[in-house]
N, C-alpha and C positions, 0 to 999 in steps of 0.2 A: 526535192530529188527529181532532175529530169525524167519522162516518162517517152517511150519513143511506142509510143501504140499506134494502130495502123488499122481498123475494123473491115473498112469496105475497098479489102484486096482482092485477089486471086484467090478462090481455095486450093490449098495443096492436096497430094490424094490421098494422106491421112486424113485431112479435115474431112472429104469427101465420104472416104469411108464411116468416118465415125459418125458423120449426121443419117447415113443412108441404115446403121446399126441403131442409133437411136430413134428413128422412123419406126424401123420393125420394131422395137420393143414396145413404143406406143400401138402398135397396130395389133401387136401380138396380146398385148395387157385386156383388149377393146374386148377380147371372146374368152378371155381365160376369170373365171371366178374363184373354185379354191384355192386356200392362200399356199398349199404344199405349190402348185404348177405354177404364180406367180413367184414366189421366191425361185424356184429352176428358172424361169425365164431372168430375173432380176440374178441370178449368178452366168449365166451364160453370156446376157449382154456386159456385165462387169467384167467377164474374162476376154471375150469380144473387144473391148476399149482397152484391155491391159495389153494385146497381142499387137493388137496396131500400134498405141501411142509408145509403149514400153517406160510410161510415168505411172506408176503408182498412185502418188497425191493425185495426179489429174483424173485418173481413171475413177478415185473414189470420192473424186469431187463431182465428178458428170453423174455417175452411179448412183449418191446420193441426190443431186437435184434431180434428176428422172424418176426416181422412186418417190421422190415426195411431192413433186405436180401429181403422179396421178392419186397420191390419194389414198392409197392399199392400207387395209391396217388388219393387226391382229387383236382378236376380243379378248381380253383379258377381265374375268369380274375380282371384286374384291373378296369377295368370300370364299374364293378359291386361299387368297393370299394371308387371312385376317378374318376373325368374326368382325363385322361391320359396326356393331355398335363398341367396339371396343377402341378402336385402330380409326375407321373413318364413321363417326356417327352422323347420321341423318335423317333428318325428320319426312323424307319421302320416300317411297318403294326403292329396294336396293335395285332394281332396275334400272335404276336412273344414276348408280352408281359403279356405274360398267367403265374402266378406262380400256385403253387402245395402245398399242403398242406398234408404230409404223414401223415398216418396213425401215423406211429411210432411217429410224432410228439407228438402226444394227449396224449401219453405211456409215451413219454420220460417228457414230462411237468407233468404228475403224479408222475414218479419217481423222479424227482427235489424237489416238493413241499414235498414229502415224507421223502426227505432225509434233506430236510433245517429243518421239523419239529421234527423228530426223532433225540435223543441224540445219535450221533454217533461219533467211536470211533478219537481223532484226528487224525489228519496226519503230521508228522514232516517237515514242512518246508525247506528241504534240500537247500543249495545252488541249487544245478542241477536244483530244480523243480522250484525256484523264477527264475533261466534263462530261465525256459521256460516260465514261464509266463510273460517276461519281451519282449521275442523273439514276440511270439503272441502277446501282447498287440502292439507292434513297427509293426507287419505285418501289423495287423487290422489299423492301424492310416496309414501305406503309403496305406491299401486299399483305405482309407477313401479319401485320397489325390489321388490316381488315378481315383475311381470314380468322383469324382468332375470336373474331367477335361476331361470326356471319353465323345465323341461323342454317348455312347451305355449306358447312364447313369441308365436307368432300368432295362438289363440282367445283368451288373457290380453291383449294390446293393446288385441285386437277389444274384449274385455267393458270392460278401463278405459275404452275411447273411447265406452262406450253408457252406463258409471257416469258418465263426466263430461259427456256431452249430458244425464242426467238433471238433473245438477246444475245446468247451461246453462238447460233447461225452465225447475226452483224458478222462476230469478231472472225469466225471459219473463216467464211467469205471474203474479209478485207487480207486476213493472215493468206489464203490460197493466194490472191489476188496477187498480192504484192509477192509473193514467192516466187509464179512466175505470170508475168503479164502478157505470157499468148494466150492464158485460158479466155481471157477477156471474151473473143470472137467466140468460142466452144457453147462458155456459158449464156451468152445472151442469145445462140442457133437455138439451144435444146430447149430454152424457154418459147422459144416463136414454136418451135416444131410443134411445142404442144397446144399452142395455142391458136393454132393450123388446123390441126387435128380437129379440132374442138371447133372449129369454123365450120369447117365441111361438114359435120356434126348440124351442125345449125342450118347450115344448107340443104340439107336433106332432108332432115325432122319437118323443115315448113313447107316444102314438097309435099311429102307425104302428111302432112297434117298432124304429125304426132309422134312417135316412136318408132326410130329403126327397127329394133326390135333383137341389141345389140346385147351380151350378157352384161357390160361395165355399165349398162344405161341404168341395170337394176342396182348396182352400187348405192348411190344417196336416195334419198327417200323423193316419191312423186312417177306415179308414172301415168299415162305417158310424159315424157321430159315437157317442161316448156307449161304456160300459163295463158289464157287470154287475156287479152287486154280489157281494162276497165271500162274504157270510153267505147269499145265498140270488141261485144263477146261472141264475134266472129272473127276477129283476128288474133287467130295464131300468134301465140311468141315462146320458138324453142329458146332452151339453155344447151344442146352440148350435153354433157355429161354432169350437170347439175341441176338441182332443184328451182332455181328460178333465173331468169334470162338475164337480169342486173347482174348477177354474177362473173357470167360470161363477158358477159358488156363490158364490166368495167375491165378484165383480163385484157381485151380484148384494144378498149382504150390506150389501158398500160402501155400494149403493143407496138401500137403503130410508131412513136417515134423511137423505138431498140430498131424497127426496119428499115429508116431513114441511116442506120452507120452500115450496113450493109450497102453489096455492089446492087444500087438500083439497075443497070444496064442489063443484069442477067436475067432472063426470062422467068427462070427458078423463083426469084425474088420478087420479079413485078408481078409474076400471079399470085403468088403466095400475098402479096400485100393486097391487091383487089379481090383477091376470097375472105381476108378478115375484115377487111372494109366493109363488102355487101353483107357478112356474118353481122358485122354492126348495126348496120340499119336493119336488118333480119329483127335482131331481138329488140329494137323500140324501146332502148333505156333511155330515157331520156337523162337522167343524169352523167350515163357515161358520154352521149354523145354534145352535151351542154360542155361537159367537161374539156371536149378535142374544140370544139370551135371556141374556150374560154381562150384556150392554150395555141391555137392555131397562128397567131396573129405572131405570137413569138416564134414559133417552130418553122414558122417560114422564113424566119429574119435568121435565125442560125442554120438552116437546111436550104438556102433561099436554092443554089449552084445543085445541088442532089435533088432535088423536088423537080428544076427546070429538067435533068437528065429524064426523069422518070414520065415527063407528061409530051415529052418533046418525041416519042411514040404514037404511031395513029389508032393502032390498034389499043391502048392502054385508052384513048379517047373516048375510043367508040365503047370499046366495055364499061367507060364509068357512063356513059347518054344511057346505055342499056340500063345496067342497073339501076340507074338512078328514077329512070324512069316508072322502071317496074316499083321498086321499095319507096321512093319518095313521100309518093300520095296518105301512106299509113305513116311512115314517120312525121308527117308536116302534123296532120291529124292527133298524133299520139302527143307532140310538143305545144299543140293547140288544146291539149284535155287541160291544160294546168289547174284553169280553174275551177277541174272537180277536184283537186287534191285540198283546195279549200272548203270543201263542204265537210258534214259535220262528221264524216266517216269517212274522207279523202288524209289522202297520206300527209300535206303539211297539218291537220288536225290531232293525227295520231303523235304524232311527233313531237309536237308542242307540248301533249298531254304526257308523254314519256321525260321531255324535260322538267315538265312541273314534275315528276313520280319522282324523278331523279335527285332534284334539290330539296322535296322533302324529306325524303330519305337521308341527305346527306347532311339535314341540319338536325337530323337523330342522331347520327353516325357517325362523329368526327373526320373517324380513320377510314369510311364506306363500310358499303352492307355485304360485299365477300365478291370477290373477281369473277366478271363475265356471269352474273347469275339474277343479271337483272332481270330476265322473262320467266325467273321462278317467281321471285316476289311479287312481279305486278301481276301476276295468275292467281297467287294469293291475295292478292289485297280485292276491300271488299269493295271500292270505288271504280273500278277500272269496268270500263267496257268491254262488251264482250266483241268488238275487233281486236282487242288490244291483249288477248287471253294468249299468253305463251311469247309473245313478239319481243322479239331484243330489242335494245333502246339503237334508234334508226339513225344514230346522232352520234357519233364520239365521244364529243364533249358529255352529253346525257351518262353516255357509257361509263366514262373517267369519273364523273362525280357521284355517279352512284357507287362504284365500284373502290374507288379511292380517296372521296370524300372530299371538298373545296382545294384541298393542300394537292393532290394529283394533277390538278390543271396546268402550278406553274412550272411544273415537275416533267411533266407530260409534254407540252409546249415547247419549254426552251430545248425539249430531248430533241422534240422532230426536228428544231430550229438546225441543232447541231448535223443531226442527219442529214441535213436538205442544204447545208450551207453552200449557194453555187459560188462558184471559182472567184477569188478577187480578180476585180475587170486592173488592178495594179503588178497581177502575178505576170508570168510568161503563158501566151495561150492556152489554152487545155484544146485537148482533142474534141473532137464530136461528140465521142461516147459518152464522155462524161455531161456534157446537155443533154443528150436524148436520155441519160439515165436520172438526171436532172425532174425532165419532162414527166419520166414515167412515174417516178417517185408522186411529182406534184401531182398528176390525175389520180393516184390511188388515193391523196389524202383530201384530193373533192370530192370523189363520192362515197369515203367514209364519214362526210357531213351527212349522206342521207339515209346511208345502206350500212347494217350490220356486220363489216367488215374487219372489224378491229382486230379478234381469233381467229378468221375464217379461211381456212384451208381453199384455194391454194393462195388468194389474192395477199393474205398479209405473208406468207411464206414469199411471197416473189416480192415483198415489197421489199424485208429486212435481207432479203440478197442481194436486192440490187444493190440498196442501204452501204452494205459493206463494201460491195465492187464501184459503186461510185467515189468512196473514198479511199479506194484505193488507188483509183483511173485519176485523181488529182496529181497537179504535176509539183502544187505546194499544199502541203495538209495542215 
């Protein structure tokens, strides 16, 4: 199906309006704590995007990814709903049995009901997309079979019920997408705005050495925001609005080539791309930033004409000597530590020991020991070090094989394969968008080789959006 998509235009003065709406709600969200005054803000900005765009689906498509970047959620314990050992039994404090209830949920449940009601346009059936939901349907049934058998049988439910809303999202995403393909531009603004936001965040935290001292900074646990570094515990490294600065990084990674479809030439955009830039080297991940120069060599070959637009600026020059100069010296340093990750309480050590924990496990387990619940177990086991006390497995594949036992790898694998499959070089072009969303995709699935991102709010929520909008942004699927 030809696709006539168009990213790095003109904004018209709805778009305008709606990014400059969706600005304030993040800005507004950054001091507001209780959840009565963030839901009024999350209904105002919802009616706000219904008055301008006068689309509905669109309105409860932005709605919904804005409320679920940042994160908001409502406590809900189970003993409110259920005695606990009856309904969710668990061998740990029912403390640790508390589910959430996101905002975005109540959004994403109106866009469902919106879109099952409204005659919308079909979608072709392609072989690729029955694999994928043949893949998913086969994850979700060996979930079903490892929870069943997990000593951790209520955070295992919990995590299938957040792997299969991911999976729920994919199909949102490609379904909105291909309904109508101006959201395109929308969705990929309100994802940079946040992760803008969250930049200058980081720009200031390492200023000031610590915490703005913002209400949303007390949201995830850690304060002040940010960690120092191993190699040298005088350097600073914010996160933003999360518990550790990888986090950010790798969002941040994602980022950069979604701003390469956008109009390089507007000033709006070239700052906004050299505040997440310096955001970058700010937080010292070295995997996310291993990740952009893995990927660099390609993103230049398909961005070659958009990049030359973007540096052919003096003043873009002179800001990257500046920064560069200032942040360099600690990022060369931080990418120079590698070889304490090899020592015997350095991070490739911990790691290793996670995938040995992992494949023991799974050769007890057939079906795995219960979804995302792997930092219960190795806290209980009585071999594990004590760096390794609570820590998710820092690995994917560790993740998948403990959690879904040898059989989830080729399960798991050929799924992302289908997700990620970039354009036949035999089709008719595809646009930009669909490479930089290519691109983003591939950087979040390198540094979920290192970093516990598999569940992790927001980075895998923005992976399986993209996920769907990339194929929908296909011009053959």
């Amino acid at each position: 199906m030809p696709v006539n998509l168009i990213i790095n235009n003109t904004p018209s003065t709805t778009t305008t309006f709606e990014n400059i709406l969706t600005l304030s709600f993040y800005l507004v969200s950054l001091f507001v704590l209780p959840n009565k005054f963030f839901l009024l803000i999350l209904v105002i900005y919802i009616s706000g995007l219904y008055l301008i765009s006068k689309d509905l689906v669109k309105t409860l498509w932005l709605g919904f990814l804005a409320s679920c970047l940042t994160g908001r959620t409502i406590t809900l314990s189970l003993e409110t709903v259920a005695p606990a050992h009856t309904l969710f039994s668990t061998n740990f404090p029912a403390s640790l049995a508390t589910y959430f209830l996101a905002f975005s949920d109540l959004v994403l449940a109106l866009l469902i009901y919106l879109l099952v009601k409204i005659p919308a346009k079909a979608i072709r059936l392609s072989q690729r997309l029955i694999n994928i939901i043949i893949c998913m349907l086969g994850i979700l049934v060996l979930g079903l079979f490892s929870t069943y058998s997990s000593l951790y049988f209520s955070p295992s439910l919990f995590n299938l019920f957040i792997l299969g809303k991911y999976f729920l999202i994919y199909f949102v995403a490609l379904i909105v997408h291909d309904h109508d393909r101006s959201i395109f531009k929308q969705t990929i603004i309100t994802i940079l705005l946040f992760i803008m936001l969250n930049s200058c965040l980081v720009i200031g935290q390492k200023y000031y050495n610590g915490s703005l001292g913002l209400p949303a900074e007390s949201i995830n646990m850690g304060s002040p925001k940010g960690v120092y570094a191993d190699e040298n515990l005088s350097v600073y490294r914010p996160s933003g609005l999360f518990n550790t600065p990888n986090l950010i990084g790798t969002l941040i990674a994602m980022s950069i080539p979604l701003f390469l479809t956008l109009n390089l030439s507007s000033l709006w955009v070239q700052t906004a791309l050299l505040i997440t830039g310096i955001a970058l080297l700010l937080t010292s991940s070295r995997i996310a930033i291993l990740s952009l120069i893995i990927l660099l060599p390609f993103i230049v070959h398909k961005f070659k004409s958009t990049l030359q637009i973007f540096a052919a600026h003096r003043w873009i020059r002179f800001a990257l000597i500046i920064g560069l100069a200032f942040s360099l010296p600690s990022v060369i340093t931080r990418l120079l530590s590698f070889q304490s990750a090899l020592e015997s309480n350095g991070g490739a050590s911990y790691r290793i020991r996670h995938f040995s924990f992992a494949v023991q496990s799974a050769n007890q387990h057939i079906f795995g020991s219960g979804v995302n619940t792997f930092q219960y177990a190795i806290s209980r086991s009585a071999t594990n070090l004590k760096e390794d006390f609570g820590s998710p497995a820092h690995n994917v594949f560790a993740e998948i094989i403990y959690d879904f036992g040898f059989l989830g790898i080729p399960l798991f694998s050929y799924l992302f394969y289908l997700l990620m499959k970039p354009p036949s070089p035999y089709s008719s072009p595809s646009p930009p968008v669909t490479f930089a969303l290519f691109f983003a995709m591939l950087c979040y699935t390198i540094n979920i080789q290192a970093h516990p991102w598999f569940l992790e709010k927001p980075a895998a929520d923005i992976f399986w959006i993209l996920s769907g909008v990339f194929y929908a942004s296909q011009k053959t699927v």
